[in-house]
C-alpha positions as CSV (number, residue, x, y, z in Angstrom):
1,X,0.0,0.0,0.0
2,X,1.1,3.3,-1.2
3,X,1.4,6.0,2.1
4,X,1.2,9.6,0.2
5,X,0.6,11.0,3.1
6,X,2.4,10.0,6.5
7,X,0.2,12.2,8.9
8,X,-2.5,10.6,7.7
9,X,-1.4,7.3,10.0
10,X,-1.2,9.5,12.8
11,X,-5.1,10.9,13.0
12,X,-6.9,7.3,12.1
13,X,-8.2,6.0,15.3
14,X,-5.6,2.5,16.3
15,X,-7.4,-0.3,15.4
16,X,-6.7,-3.9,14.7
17,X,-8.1,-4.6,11.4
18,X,-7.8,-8.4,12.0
19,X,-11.1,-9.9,11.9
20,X,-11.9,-13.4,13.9
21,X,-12.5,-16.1,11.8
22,X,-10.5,-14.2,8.9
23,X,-8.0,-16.3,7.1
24,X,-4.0,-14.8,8.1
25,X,-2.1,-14.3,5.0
26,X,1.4,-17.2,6.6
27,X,-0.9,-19.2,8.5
28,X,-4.2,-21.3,8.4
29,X,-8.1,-20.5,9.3
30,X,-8.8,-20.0,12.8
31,X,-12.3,-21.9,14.1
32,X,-15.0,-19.1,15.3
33,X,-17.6,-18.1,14.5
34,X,-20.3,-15.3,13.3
35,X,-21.0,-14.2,17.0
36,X,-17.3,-13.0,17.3
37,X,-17.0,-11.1,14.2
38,X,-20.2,-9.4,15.1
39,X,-18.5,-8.4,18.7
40,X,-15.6,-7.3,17.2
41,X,-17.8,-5.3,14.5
42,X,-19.4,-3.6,18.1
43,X,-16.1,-2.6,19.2
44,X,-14.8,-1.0,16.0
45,X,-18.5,1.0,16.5
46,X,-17.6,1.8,20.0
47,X,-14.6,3.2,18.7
48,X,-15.4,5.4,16.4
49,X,-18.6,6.5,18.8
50,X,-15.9,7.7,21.4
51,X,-13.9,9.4,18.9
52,X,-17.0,11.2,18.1
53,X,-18.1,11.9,21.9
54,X,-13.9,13.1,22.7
55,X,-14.8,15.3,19.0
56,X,-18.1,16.7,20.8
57,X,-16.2,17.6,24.4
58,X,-13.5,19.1,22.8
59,X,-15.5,21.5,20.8
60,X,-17.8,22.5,23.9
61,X,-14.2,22.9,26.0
62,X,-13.3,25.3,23.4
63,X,-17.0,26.9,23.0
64,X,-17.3,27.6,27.0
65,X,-13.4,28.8,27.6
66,X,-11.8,25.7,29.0
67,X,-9.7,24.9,26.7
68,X,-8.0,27.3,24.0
69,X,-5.8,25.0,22.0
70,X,-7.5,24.9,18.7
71,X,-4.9,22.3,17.0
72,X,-6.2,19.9,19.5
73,X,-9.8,20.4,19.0
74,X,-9.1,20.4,14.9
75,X,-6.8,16.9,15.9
76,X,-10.1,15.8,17.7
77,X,-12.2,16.5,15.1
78,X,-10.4,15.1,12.0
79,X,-9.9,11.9,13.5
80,X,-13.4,12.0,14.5
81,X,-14.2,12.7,10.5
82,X,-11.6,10.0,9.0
83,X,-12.7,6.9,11.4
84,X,-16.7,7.7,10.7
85,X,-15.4,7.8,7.1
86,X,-14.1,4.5,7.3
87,X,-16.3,3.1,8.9
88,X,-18.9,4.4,6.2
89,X,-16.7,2.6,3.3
90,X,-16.5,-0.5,5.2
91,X,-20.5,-0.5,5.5
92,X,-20.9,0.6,1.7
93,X,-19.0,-2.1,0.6
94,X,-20.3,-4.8,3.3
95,X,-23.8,-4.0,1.8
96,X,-22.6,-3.9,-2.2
97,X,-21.1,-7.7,-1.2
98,X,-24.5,-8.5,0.4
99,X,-26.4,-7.1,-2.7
100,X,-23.6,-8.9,-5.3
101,X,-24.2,-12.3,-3.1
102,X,-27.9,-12.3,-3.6
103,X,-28.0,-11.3,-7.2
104,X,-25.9,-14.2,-7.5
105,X,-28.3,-17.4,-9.8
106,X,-28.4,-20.7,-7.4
């Protein structure tokens, strides 16, 4: 994967994008099953939800005077933005493989 931008790393949120039940690219096909993915689904969600509530406080501490460091409220924000984004793609294309699967003839 091509990096054009190296601060980008630094905003997304730090999540494990390994998946139970996934296949690892040296080794074999670990046994669980749907349950798990969904709970690790719910804590990707989680995630991004407390990104979005740190995003919220931050811009009220700035609003009402506690705070007054803009670049960390901006920080805040944009990682707020770029995990909901991906989280967004990651749904969009979830729901094109659901809609590719049932088009599918038997």
């Amino acid at each position: 994967m091509v990096n054009l931008n190296a601060n980008v790393g630094s905003i997304l949120p730090k999540i494990n994008v390994d998946f139970p039940g996934m296949p690892k690219v040296g080794g074999g096909q670990q046994k669980s099953g749907f349950a798990d993915t969904i709970k690790a689904a719910e804590k990707y969600i989680s995630e991004v939800d407390d990104l979005q509530q740190l995003s919220n406080a931050s811009i009220k501490d700035l609003l009402s005077g506690k705070s007054e460091d803009i670049a960390s409220v901006v920080s805040a924000v944009a990682k707020a933005d770029m995990s909901f984004k991906l989280l967004v793609g990651v749904r969009n294309k979830l729901i094109e493989a659901y809609k590719q699967t049932m088009s599918m003839p038997l």
